[in-house]
N, C-alpha and C positions, 0 to 999 in steps of 0.2 A: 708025742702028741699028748696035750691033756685038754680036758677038758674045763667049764667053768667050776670053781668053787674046789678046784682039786688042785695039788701041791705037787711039782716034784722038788725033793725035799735035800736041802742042802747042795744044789748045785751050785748056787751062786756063792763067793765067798770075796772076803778084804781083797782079793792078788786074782782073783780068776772072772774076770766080766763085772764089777762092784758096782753098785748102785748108791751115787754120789745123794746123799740126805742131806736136806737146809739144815739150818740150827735149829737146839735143839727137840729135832726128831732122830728114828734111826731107822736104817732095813731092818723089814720083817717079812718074812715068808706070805703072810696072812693076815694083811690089815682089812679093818670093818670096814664093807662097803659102802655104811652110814657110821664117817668117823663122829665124834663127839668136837661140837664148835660152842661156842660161846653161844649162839644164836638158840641151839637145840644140846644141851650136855647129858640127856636123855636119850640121843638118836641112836645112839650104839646101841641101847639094852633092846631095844624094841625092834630091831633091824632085822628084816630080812633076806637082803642083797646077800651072792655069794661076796667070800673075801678076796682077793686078791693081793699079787705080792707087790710093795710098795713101799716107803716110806710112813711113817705112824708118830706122833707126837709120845715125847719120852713121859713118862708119870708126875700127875700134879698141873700137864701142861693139856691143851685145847685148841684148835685151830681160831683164830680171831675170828671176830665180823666177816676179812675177805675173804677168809676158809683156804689165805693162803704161807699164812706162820702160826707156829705152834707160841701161844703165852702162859702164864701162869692163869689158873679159874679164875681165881681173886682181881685180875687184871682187865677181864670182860667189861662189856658194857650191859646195858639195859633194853627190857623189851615193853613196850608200853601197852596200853589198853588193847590194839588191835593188831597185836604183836607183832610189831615195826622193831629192828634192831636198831639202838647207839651205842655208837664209841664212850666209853664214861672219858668225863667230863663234858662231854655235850649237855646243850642246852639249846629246849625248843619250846614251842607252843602245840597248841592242838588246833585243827583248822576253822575253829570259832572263834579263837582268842581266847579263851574263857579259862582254862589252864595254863600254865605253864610248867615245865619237868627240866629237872636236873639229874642226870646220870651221876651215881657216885663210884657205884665200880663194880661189879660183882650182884648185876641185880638188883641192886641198892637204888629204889627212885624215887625222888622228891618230888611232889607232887603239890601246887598253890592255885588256889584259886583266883583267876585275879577279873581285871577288864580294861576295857581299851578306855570307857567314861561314853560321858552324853554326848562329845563330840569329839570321838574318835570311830576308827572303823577298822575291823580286821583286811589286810595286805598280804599279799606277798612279793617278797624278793630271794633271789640266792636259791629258791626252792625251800624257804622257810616261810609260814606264818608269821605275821608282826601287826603289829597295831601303828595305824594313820591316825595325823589330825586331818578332818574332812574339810575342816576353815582354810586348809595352805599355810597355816602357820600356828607354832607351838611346838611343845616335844614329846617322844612320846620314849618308853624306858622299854630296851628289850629283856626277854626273860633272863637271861642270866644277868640283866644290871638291878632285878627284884627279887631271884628266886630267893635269895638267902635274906630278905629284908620284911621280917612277920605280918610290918604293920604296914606294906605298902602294898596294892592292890589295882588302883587305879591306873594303870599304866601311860596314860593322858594328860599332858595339862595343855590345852588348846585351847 
């Protein structure tokens, strides 16, 4: 019998009951209850959960966004103003229109100010923000077909 946050230590081994680990992670006696994700890479140091025994993401690596594979840090996505995770290379807006963000990888976010114009209107579909033309006809540019374009802003031509 044990108890939480306590070990007994080296019973499980490769040939006697083995604990089958995804890629790259591996068995450990004692992984953090608050492992380390891309979303929070801080969560381990600050954790107060007992540990238990389980699979752990091998060094250098992090659990993704779904907290369900281990990837390299550098490979993470982005957390925005009101610390929402994305997958990098996503790209969205913010629910006035008024920004738009591009994930580059590692925390890395591009940040533009743009607008929909005098006759356009913030939308959604897909469970994204976008900008409409309110006339029923015209076009209007999503954020990743301006984030990387300095001098375009207007996202409307209606």
């Amino acid at each position: 019998l044990a108890f939480p946050g306590t070990t007994i230590p080296n019973w499980r081994t490769n040939t006697s009951c083995p604990l089958p680990c995804p890629a790259n992670q591996h068995y450990t006696e004692c992984v953090s209850g608050c492992p380390a994700t891309c979303a929070n890479t801080a969560l381990k140091a600050t954790c107060n959960k007992p540990c238990v025994e389980g699979c752990t993401c091998e060094d250098g690596t992090v659990l993704d966004g779904s907290g369900q594979k281990c990837i390299p840090q550098k490979n993470c996505g982005c957390k925005d103003e009101q610390g929402n995770y994305f997958e990098a290379g996503s790209t969205w807006m913010n629910s006035q229109c008024t920004k738009a963000y591009q994930c580059m990888g590692n925390n890395n976010l591009i940040t533009k100010d743009v607008t929909c114009g005098s006759k356009g209107y913030c939308s959604t579909a897909n469970n994204q923000y976008q900008c409409s033309c309110s006339t029923g006809s015209g076009t209007c540019k999503t954020a990743s077909q301006t984030i990387n374009n300095p001098n375009e802003y207007i996202l409307c031509s209606c």
